[in-house]
VEXZA-650115 format. One record per residue: residue in one letter; x, y, z of N, C-alpha, C, O in turn. Coordinates in steps of 0.2 Angstrom, whole numbers, padded with zeros to 4 digits, always signed. Each point is the difference from the previous one (the first is absolute). Layout:
BEGIN
aXYZXYZXYZXYZ ...
This chain:
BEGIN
x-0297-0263+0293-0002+0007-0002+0006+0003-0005+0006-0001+0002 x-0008+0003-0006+0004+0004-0006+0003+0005+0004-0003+0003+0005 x+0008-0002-0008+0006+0005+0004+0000+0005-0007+0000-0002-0005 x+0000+0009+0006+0001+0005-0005+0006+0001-0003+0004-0002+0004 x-0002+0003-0010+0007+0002-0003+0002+0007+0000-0004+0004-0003 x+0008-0002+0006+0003+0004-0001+0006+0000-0005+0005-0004-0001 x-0006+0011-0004+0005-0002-0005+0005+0006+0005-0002+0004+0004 x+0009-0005-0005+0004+0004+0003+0005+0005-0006+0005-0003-0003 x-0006+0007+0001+0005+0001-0006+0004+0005+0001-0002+0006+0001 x+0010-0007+0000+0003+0005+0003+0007-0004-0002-0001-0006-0001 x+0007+0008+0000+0006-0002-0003+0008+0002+0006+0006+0000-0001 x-0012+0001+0008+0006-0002+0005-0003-0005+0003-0006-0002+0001 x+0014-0001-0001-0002-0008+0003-0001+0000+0008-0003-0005+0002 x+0005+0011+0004-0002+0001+0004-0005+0000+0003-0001-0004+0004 x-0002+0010-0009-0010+0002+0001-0002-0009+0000-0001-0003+0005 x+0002+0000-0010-0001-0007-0001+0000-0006+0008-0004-0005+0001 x+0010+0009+0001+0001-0006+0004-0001+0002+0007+0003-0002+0005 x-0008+0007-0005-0002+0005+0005-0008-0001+0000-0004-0002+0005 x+0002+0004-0012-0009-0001-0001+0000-0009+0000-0005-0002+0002 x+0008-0001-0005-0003-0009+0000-0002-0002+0004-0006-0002+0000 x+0012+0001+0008-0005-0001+0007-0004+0003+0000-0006-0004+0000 x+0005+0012+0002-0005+0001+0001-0006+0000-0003-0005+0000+0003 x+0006+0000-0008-0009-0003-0005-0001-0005+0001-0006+0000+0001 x+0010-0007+0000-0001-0005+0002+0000+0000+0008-0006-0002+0001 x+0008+0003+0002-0005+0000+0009-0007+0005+0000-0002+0003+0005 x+0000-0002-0010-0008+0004+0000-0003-0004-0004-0004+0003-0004 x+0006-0011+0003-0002-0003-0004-0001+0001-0008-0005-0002-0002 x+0010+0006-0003-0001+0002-0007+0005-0005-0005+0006-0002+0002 x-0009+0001-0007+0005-0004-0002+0003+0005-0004-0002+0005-0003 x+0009-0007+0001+0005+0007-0001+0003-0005-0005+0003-0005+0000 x-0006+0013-0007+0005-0001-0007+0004+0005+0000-0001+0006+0002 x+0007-0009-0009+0005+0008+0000+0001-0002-0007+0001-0004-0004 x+0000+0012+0005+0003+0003-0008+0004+0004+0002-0001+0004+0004 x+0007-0003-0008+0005+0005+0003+0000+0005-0008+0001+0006+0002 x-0003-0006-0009-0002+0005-0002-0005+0001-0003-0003-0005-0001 x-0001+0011-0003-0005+0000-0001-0005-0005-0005-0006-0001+0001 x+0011-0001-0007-0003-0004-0004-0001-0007+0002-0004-0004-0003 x+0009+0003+0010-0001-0008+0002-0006+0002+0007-0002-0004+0005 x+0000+0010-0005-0006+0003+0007-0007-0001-0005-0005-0002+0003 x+0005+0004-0010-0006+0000-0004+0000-0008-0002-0005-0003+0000 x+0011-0001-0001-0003-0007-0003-0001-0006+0007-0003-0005+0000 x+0005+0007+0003-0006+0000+0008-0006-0001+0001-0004-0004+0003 x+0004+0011-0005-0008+0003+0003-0003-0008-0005-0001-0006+0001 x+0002+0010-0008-0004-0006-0004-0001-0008-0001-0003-0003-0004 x+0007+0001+0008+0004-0007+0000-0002-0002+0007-0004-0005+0000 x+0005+0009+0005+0000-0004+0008-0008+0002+0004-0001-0002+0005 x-0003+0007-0009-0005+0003+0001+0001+0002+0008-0002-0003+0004 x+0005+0007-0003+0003+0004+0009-0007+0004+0003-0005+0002-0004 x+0004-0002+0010-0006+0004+0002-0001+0007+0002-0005+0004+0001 x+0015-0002-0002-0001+0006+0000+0008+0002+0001+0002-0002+0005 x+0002+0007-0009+0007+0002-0001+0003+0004+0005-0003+0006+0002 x+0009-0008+0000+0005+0004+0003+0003+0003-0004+0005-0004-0003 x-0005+0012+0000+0004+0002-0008+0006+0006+0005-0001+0005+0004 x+0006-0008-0007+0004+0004+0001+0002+0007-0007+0002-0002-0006 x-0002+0007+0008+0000+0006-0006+0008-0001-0003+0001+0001-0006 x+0004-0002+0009+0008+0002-0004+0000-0009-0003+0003-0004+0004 x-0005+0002-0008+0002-0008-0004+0006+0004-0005+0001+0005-0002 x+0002-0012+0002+0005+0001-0004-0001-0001-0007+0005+0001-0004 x-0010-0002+0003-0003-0001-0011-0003+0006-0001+0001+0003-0005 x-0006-0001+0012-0007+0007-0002+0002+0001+0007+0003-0002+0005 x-0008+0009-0007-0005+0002+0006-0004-0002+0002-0003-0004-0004 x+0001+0003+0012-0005-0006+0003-0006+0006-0004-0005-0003-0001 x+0005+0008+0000-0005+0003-0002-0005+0000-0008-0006+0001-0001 x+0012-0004-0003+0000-0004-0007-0003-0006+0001-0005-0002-0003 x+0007-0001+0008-0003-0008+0001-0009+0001+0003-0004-0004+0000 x+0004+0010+0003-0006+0001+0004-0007+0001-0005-0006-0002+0000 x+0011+0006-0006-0004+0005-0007-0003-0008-0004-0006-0002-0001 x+0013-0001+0001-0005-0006-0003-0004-0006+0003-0004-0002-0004 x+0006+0001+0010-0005-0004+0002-0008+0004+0000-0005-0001-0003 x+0006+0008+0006-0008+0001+0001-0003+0000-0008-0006-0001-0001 x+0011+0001-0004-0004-0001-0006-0007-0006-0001-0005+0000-0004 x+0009-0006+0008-0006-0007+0001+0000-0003+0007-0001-0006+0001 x+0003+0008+0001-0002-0001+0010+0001+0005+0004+0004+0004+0001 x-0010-0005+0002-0001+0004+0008+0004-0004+0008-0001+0002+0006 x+0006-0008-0009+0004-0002+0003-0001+0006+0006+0000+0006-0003 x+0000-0005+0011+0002+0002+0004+0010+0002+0000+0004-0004-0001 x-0003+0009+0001+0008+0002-0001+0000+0005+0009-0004+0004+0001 x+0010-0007+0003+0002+0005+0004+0008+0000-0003+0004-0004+0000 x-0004+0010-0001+0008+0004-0003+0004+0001+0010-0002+0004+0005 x+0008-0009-0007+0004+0001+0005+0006+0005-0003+0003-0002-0005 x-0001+0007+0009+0007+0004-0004+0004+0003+0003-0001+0000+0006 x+0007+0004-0007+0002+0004+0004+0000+0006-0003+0003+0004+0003 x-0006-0002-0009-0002+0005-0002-0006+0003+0002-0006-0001-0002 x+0008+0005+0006-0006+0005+0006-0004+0008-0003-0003+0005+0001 x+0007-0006-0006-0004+0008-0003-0006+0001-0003-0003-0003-0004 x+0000+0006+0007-0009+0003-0002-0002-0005-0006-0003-0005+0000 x+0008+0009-0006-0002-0002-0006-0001-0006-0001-0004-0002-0004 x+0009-0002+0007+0000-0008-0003-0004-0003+0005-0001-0005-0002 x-0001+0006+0008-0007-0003+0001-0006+0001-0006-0002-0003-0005 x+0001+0011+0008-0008+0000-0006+0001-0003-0006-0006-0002-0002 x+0012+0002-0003+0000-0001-0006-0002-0009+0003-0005-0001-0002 x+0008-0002+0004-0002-0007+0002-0007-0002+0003-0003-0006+0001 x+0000+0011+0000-0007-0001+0005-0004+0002-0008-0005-0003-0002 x+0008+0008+0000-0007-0001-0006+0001-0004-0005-0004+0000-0004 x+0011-0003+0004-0001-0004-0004-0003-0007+0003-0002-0004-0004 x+0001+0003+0009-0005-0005+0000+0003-0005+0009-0001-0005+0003 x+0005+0009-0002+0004-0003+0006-0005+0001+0008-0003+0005+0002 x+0004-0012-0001-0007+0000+0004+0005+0003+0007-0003+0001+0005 x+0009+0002-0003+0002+0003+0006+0007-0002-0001+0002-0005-0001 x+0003+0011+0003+0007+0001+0001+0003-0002+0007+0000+0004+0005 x+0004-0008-0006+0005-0001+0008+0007+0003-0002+0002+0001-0006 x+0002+0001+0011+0005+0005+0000+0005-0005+0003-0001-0002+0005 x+0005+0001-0010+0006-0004+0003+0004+0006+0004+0000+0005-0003 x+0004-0006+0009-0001-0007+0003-0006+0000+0004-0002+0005+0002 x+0000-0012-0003-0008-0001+0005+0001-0004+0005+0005-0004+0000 x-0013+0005+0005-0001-0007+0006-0004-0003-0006-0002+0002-0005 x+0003-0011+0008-0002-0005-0002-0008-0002+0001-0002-0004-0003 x-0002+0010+0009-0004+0001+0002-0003+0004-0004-0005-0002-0002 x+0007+0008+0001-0003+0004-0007-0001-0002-0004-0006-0001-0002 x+0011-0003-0003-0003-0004-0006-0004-0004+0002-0006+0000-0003 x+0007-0005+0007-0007-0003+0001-0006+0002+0000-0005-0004-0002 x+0003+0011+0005-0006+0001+0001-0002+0003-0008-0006+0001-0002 x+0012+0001+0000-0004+0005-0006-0002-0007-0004-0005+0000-0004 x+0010-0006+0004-0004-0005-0005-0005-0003+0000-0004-0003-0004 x+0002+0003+0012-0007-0004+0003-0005+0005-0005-0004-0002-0004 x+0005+0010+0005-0006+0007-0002+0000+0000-0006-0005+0001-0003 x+0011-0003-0002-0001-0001-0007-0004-0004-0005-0003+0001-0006 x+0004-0008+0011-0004-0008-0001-0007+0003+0001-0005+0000-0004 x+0004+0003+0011-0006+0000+0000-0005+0004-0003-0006-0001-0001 x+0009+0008+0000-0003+0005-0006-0003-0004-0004-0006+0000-0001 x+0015-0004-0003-0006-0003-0007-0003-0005+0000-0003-0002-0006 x+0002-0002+0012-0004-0004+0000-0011+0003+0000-0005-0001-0003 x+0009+0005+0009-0005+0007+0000-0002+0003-0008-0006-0002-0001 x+0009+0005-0002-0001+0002-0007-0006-0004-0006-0004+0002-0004 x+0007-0010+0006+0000-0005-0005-0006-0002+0002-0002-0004-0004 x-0003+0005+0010-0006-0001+0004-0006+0002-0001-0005-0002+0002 x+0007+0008-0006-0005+0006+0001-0004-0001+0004-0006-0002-0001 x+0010+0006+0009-0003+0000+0006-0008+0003+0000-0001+0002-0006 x-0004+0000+0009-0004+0004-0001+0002+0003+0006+0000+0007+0000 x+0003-0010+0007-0002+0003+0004+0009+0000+0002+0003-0005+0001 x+0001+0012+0000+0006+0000+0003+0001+0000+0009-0004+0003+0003 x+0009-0006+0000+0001+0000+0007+0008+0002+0000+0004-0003-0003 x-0004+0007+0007+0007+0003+0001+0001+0001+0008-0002+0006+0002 x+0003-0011+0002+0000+0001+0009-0006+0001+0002-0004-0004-0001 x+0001+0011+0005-0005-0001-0001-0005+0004-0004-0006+0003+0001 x+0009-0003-0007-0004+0006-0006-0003-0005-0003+0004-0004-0003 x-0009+0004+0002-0006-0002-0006-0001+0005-0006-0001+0006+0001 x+0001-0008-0006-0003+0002-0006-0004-0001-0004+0004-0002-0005 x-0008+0001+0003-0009-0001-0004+0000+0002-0005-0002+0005-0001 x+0005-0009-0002+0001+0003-0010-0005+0004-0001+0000+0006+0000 x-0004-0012-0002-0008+0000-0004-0003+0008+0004-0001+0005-0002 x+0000-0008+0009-0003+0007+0003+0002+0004+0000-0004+0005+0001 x+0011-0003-0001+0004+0006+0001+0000+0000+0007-0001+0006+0001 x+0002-0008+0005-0001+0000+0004+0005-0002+0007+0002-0006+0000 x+0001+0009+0005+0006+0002+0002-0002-0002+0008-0005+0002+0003 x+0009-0007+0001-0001-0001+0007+0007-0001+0003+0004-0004-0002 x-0003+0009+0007+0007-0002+0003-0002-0001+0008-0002+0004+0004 x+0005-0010-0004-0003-0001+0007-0005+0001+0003-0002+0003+0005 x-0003-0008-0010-0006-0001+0003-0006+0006-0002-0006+0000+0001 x+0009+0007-0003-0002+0006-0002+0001+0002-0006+0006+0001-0003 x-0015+0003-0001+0002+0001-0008+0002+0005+0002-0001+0002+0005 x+0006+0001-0009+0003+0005-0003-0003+0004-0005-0005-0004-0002 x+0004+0008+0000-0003+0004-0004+0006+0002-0008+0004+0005+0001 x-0004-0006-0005+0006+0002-0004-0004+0006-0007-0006+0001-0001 x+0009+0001-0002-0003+0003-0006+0003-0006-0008+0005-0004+0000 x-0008+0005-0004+0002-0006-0004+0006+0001-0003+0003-0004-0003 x-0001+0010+0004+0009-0001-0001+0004-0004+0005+0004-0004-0001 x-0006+0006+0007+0004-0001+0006-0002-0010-0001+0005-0004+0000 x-0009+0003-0001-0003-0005-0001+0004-0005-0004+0002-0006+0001 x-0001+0010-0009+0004-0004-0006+0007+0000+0003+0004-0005+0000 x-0002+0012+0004+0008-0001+0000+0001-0006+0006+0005-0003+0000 x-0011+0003+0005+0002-0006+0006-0001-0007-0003+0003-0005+0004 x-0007+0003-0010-0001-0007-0002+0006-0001-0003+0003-0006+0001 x+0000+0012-0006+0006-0003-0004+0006-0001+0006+0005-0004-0001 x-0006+0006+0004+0007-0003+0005-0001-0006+0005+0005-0003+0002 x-0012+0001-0002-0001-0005+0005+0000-0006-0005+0001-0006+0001 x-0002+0008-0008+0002-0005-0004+0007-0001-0003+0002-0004-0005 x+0001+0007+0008+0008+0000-0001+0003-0002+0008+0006-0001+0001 x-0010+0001+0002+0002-0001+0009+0009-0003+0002+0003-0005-0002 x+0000+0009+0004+0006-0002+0000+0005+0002-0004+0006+0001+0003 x-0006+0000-0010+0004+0003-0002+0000+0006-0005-0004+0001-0005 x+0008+0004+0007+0002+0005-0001-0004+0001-0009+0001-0004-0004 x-0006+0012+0003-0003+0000-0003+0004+0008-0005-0003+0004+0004 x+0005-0001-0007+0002+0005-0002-0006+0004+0000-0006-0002+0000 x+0010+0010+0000-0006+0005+0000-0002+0001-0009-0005+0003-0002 x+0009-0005-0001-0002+0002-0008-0006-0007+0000-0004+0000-0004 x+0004-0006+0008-0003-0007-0002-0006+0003+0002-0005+0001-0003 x+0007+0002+0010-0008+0003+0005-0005+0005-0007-0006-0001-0003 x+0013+0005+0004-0004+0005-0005-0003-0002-0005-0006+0003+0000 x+0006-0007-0005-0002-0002-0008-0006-0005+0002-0005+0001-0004 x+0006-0006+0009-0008-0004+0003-0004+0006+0002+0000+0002-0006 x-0001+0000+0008-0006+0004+0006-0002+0007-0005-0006+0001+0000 x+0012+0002-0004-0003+0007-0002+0002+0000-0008-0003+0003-0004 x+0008-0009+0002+0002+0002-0005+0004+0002-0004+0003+0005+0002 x+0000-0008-0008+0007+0003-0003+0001+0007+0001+0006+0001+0002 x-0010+0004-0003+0001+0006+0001+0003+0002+0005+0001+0006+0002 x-0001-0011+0003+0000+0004+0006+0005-0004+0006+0000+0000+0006 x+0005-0005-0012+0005-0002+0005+0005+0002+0001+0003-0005+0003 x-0001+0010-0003+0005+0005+0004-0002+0005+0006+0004+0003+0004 x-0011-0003-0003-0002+0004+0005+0001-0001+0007-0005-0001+0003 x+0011+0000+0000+0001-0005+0006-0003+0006+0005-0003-0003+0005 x+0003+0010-0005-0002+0004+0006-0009-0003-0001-0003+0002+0005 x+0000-0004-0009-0008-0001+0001+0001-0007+0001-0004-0001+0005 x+0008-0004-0005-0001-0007+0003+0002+0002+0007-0003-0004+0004 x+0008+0008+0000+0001+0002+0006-0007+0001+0004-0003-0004+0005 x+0000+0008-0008-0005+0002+0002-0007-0005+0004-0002-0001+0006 x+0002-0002-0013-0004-0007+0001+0002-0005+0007-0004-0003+0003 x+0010+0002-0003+0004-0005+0001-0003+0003+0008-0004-0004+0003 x+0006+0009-0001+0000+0005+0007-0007+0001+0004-0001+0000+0006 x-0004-0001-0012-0008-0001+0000-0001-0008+0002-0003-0001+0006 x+0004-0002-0008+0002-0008+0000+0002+0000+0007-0005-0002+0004 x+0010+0003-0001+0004-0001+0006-0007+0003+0006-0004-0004+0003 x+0004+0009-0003-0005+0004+0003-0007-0003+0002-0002+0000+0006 x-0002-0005-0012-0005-0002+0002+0003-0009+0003-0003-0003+0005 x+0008-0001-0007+0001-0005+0003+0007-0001+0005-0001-0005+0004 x+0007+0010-0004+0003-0003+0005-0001+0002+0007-0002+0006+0003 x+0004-0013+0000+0000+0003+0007+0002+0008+0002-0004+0004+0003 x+0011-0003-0006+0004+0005+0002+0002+0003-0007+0006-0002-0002 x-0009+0006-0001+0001+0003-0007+0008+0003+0001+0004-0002-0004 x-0003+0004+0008+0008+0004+0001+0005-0007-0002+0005+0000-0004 x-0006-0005+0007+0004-0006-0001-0002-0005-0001+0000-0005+0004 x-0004+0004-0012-0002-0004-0002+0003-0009+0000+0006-0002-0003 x-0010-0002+0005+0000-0008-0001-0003-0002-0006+0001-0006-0002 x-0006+0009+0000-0001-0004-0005-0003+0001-0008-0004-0003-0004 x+0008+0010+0004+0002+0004-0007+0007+0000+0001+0002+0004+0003 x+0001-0007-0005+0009+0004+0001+0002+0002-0009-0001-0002-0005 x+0006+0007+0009+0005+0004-0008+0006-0003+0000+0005-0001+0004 x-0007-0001-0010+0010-0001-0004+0003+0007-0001-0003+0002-0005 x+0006+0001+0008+0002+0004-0002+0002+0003-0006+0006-0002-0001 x-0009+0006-0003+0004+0002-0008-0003-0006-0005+0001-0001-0006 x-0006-0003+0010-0001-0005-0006-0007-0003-0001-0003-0002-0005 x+0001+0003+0012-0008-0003+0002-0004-0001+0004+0000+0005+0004 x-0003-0009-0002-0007-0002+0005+0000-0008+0000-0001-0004-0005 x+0004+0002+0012-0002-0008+0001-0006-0001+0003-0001+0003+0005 x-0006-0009-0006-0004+0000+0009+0004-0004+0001+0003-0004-0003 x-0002+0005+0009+0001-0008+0006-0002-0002+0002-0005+0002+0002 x+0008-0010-0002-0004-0006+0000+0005-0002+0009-0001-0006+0003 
């Protein structure tokens, strides 16, 4: 069986000798690039299944390296960093970053967000008809909502906003990304009207709307489902 590539792009030799085992005992095979232009001639060269980009490179911004690859790949990207501010997440999320880990991290967190990454875009790349998220069902074509064995009832917003996230399942989706799919450029700052939705959302599917499982908030940033 073919083993996936992880590219790893990060310019401490640390993170390096910290992430190699562990990508390698979850069976990955681990490439590295220590700056950005040697992280993009990589990508091109080693065909990776999906990058570990570190945002502080010593040639660029992991954010410049991001700008350009999405120019001609949907390459899967989780940004690992120690830069924790609102801003440079979302800026990295809409630039195309399939999810942010916050240095320092568990070994177990990055693993999972790489597993939901991979599988997004294999999801993506599929054109699922029918989405599954635990036990949420989604029916494209029919428009059509089961959680737990039980349809749900949505309106075709609540609708567009539950498919665009179940087709993102896993990783963290921005309220301007939400906003501009579902309603529209005009209307990607309205975070108090995707609240609303979102709260509507929760109501008719989680267990416990007060403490939701499986809507969660990035705080300041977005809406993940869980996988």
């Amino acid at each position: 069986m073919t083993r996936q590539r992880v590219l790893v792009v990060d310019d401490e030799a640390a993170i390096h000798r910290f992430l190699g085992p562990a990508l390698a005992a979850n069976g990955y095979e681990v490439l590295r690039a220590d700056t950005g232009e040697a992280g993009l001639q990589a990508i091109r060269t080693r065909a990776p299944d999906i990058v570990v980009l570190d945002l502080g490179l010593p040639d660029m911004d992991g954010k410049d390296l991001l700008r350009r690859l999405r120019s001609w790949s949907q390459l899967p990207v989780v940004v690992l960093s120690a830069r924790d501010r609102e801003v440079e997440k979302i800026e990295a999320l809409d630039l195309g970053a399939d999810d942010f880990v916050n240095k320092p991290f568990g070994a177990g967190e990055l693993m999972a967000r790489l597993r939901a990454a991979l599988r997004h875009r294999m999801q993506a790349e599929g054109d699922v008809p029918v989405l599954r998220v635990d036990d949420l069902e989604i029916d494209l074509p029919r428009h059509r909502v089961v959680r737990a064995g039980q349809e749900v009832k949505l309106t075709p917003k609540e609708f567009d906003l539950l498919a665009f996230l179940a087709r993102h399942a896993g990783k963290v989706v921005t309220h301007r990304q939400l906003l501009a799919k579902v309603w529209g450029p005009a209307h990607e700052y309205d975070t108090q009207y995707l609240r609303v939705y979102i709260g509507q959302l929760r109501h008719k599917l989680e267990r416990d709307p007060a403490a939701p499982a499986l809507i969660l908030t990035e705080p300041g940033i977005g809406y993940r489902l869980g996988v």
